[in-house]
N, C-alpha and C positions, 0 to 999 in steps of 0.2 A: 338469118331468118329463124334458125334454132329459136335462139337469145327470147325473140320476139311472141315466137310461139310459148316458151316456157314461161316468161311473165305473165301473157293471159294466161295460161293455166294455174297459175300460182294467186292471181288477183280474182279468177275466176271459183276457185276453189275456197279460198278466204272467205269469201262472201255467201258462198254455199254454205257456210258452216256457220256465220253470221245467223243466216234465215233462217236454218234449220231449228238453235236453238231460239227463236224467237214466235211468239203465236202464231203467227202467220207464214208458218215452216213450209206450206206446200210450194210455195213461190221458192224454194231452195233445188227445184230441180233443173230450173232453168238454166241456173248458172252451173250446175252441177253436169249439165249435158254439156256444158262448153267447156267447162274444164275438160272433160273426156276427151273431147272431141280437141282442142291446140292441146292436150297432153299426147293425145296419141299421134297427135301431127309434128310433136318435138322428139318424141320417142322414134318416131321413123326417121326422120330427118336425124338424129345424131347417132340411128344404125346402123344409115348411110354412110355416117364416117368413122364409126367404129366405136365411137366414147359417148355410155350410155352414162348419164351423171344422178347422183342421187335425188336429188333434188325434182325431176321428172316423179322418179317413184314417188316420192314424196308428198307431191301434188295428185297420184293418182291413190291415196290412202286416205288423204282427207276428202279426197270428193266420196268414197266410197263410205267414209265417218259418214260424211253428211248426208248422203242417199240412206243409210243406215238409221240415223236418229228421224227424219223424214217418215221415215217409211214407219218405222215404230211408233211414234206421234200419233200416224193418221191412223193405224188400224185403233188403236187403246185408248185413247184419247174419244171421251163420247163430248157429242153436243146436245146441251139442252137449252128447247126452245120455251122462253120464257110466257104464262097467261098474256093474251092480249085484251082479253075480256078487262079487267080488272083497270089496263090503263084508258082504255073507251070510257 
């Protein structure tokens, strides 16, 4: 069940960081709560049995990249809305 937990977090984390850097970075927090969320479900599960593996960490460093550049995006990042006068 580790095993399983730690893939989604590693697939889920991956693609958090996919979206982030991508325009449409807000959609990165989704997966970025699920990575959290089977990392921290793998992180308990193997302190249950004593052998916490890097690779957990690992996964909980890029989800925190990608909440990171997310989070930076949305504040700095302005939107401008273009005349519509003009195409009427």
């Amino acid at each position: 069940m580790k095993k399983v937990f730690t893939i989604l977090a590693i697939i889920a984390a991956f693609l958090a960081i996919i979206l982030s850097v991508l325009p449409v970075s807000n959609l990165a927090v989704i997966p970025s709560i699920a990575a959290l969320v089977f990392g921290g479900l793998a992180f308990y599960l193997s302190k249950k049995t004593g052998q916490v593996k890097k690779i957990i960490q690992f996964t909980f460093f890029l989800t925190i990249a990608a909440l990171a550049i997310t989070t930076y995006k949305s504040i700095f990042t302005e939107i401008e809305v273009a005349n519509t006068e003009v195409l009427e």
